[in-house]
N, C-alpha and C positions, 0 to 999 in steps of 0.2 A: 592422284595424278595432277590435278588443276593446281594443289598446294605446291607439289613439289614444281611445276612450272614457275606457277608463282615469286617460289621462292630462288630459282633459277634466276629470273629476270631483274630480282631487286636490286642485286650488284650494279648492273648495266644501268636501272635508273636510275639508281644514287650516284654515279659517274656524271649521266646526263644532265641531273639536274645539278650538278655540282659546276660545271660547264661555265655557265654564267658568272657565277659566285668569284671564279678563277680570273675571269674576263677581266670583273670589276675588279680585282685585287688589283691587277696589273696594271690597269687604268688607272687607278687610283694614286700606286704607286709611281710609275712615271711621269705622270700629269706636274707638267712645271718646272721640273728635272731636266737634266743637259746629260746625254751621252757622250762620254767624253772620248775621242779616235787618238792614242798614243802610239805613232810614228819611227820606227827607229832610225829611219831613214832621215837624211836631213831634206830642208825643204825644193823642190824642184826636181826630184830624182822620182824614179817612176814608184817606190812605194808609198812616196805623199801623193804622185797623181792621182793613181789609184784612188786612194781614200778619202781626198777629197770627193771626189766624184760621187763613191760610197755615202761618202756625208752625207750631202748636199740633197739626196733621197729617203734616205735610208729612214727618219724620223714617222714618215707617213703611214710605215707598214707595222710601227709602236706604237700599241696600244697609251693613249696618252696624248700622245703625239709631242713626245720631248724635245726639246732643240740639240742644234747636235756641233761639238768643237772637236777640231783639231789641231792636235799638241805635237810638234817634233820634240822628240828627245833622242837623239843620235847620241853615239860614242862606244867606244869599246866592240865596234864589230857590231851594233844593233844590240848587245849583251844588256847594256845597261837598262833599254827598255822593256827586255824579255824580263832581265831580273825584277824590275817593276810591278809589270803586272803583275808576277806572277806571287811577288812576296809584301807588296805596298799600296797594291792600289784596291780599293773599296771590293769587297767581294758582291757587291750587291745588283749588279748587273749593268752599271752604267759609266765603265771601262771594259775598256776594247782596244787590244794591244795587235799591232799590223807590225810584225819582226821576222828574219830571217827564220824560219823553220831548222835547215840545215846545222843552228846552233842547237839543236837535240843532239847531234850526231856528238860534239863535244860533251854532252852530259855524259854520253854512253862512254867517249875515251879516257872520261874521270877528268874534265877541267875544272882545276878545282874554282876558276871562277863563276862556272856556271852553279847558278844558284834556283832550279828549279830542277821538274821530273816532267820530262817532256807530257807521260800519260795523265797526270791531275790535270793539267789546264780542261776547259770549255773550248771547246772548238768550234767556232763558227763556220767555214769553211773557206775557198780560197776565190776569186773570181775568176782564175785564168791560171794554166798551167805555164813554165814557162820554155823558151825554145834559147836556151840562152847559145849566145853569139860570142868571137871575138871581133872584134873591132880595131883597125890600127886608122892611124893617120896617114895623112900623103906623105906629109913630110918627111916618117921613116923610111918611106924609101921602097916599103913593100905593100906590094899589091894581093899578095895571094896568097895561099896555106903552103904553093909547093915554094916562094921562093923563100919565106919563114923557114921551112925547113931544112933550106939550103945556106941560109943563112949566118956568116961569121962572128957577128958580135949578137949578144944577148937583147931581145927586145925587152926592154923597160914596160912595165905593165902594172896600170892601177888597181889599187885593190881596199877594200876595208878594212877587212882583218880576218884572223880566223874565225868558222864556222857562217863565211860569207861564199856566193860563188865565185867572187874575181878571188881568192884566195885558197879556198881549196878545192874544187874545180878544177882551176889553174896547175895546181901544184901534180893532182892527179895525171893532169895533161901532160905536164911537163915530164912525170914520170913513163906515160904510156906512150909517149908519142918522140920524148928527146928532144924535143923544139926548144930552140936556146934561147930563154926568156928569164926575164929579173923583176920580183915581185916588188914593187915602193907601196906600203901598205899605211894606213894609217889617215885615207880620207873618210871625213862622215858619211858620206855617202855618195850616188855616183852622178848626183850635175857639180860634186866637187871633184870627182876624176874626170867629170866631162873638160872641166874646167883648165883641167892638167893637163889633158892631153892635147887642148885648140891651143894652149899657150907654150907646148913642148916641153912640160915639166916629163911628162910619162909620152910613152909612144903610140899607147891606145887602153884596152883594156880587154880582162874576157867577163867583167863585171855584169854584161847587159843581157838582158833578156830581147830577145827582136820586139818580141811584143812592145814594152817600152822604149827600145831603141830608137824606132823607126817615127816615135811621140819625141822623144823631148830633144832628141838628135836631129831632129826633120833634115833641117836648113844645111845642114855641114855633109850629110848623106847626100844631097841635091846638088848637093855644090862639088861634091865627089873629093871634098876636105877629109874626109874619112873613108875608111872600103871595109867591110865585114868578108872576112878572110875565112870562115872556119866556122861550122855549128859544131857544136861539143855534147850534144847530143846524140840520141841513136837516129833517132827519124830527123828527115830535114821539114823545115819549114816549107809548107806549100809556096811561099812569097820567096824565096829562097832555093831552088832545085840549082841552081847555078854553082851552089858555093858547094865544097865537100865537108865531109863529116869527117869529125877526126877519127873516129874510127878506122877508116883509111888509110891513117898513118900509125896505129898499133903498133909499135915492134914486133909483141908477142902475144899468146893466149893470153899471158896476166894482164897485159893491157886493153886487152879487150875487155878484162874482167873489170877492171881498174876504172873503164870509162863506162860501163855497163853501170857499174855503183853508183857513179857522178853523174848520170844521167835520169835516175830514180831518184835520189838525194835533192840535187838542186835544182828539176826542173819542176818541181814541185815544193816551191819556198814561200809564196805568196801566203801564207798563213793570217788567218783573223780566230785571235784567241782572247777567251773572258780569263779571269783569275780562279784558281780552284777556288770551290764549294759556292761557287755563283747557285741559288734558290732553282733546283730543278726545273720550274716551270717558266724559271726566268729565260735557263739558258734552252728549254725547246724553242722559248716563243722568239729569244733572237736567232736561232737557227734557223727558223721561218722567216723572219725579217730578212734577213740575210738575203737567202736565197728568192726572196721576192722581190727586193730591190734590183737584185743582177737579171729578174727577169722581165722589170719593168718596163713596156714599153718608151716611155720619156728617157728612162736610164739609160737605154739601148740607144737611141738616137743623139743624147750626146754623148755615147761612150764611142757614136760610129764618128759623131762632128770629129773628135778629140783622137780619133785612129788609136782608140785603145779596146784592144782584142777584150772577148769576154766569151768565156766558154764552162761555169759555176763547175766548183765539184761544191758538193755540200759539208756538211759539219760531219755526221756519221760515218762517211767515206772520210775525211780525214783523220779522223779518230781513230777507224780502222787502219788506217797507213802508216801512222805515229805507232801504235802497237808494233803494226809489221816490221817498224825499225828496229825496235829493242829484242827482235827475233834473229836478227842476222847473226851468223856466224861469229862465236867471239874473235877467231883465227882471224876471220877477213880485217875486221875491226882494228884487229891487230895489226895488223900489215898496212891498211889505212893510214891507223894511228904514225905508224913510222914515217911513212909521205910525209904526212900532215903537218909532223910534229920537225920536221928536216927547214935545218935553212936554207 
């Protein structure tokens, strides 16, 4: 009986004492190293805030204690830097790609530019789900979701591109709800739509997330230069009970269906991904990093200076979620795909 215990327990201490050994690797290895944070977003728009921020902590909770840079690389819808990490950057665990999630949903419609499989990436996880918003300016003229819907000419509306929320989001909107809006797609990212909109190139956007909105937007919000018309969401934002949800404006069942998808899809975009076959214990230990840094006290006090919301889901729940996409319905997909794919 005492052997067979014995030999019961050996596992567990060969684990245990293996423990340390693992510690030192990783020590070892990032000792000196730069973790590099690759952006798809361009600079000043709430994906780089975000990750600066991440940055700016995130080294302490690495073993090693690396230094840590961040790179924008925008273009193509954020594609270019999804395709990056996922097919060019170092699989060794010191890149970390911050890209629109949402451009999974184009792998599944067969884009043929999309050049990765949503389920190989490392998932780190996300800091904050999002509650995205639209947004117009004063200058068009409208104030609110009912007079948009009443409205005779087409609102002009920023956007990235596809597999972004100011674009297919929008698009869905545009299906479910008939709101007469004109996509101008093709900015890097959205303080380059912010940009379009104070100067009257575009008439606002549905690109934002409140969470960042209410960050890099401050001053034009205050000044009541801009008005958030419309969550496109299911749930509203607690800061937000005022505004309606476009839900509301559904035509029909399919449009409830239609924004029902768009509200799973892209309020959960803020994605932090390693490149497939990152060292298994590389990518548990940034999964912990991760999630220790969003929970960091210091982190949390300037994420409250900087009024940027922080509510972690971790790596394993977005792992699971990313799965759960490639489970949908092909039919629905389908019918997506024809939205999406509409001029």
């Amino acid at each position: 009986m005492a052997k067979a215990f014995g030999f019961f327990l050996l596992p567990v201490f060969i684990a245990v004492s293996l423990m340390p050994a693992f510690a030192a690797s990783l020590e070892e290895f990032y000792k000196g190293k730069t973790i590099q944070f690759v952006v798809g977003g361009s600079a000043g728009g709430g994906y780089d805030t975000y990750t600066r921020l991440i940055a700016r902590h995130f080294s302490q909770f690495v073993p090693g204690k690396p230094s840590t840079a961040v790179q924008n690389m925008p273009g193509a819808a954020m594609l270019i830097s999804a395709n990056y990490i996922f097919n060019s950057a170092p699989r060794d665990g010191t890149y970390i790609g911050h890209w629109s999630g949402p451009l999974i949903l184009q792998h599944m419609m067969g884009n043929p530019a999309v050049q990765f499989e949503g389920r190989k990436f490392g998932w780190l996880g996300m800091p904050t789900a999002d509650s995205l918003v639209c947004i117009l300016t004063e200058r068009s003229g409208i104030r609110t979701a009912e007079e948009w819907s009443r409205a005779k000419t087409r609102v002009k509306l920023g956007a990235i591109g596809p597999g972004t929320s100011g674009t297919d989001d929008t698009k869905l909107l545009a299906a479910a709800t008939g709101f007469p809006l004109q996509l101008i797609e093709g900015y890097k990212g959205t303080a380059d739509i912010r940009i379009a909109a104070e100067t009257g190139e575009v008439d606002g956007t549905c690109s934002f997330g409140w969470q960042s909105a209410k960050v890099t937007w401050a001053n034009a919000l205050r000044a009541r230069q801009v008005h958030v018309v419309l969550q496109t969401m299911l749930e509203p934002h607690p800061e937000l009970k005022s505004v309606p949800l476009a839900v509301d404006y559904a035509k029909n069942e399919e449009g409830k269906k239609l924004l029902q998808i768009a509200s799973d899809l892209y309020g959960k975009q803020r994605l932090y991904s390693l490149p497939p076959q990152v060292p298994e214990a590389r990518l548990r230990m940034l999964q912990k990093a991760f999630i220790s840094t969003l929970k960091d006290p210091q982190f949390l006090a300037e994420a409250e200076k900087a009024k940027l919301e922080i509510d972690p889901i971790d790596g394993p729940a977005v792992e699971k979620m990313v799965a759960g996409l490639y489970e949908i319905d092909p039919a629905v997909i389908k019918r997506v795909k024809q939205i999406l794919e509409s001029k």
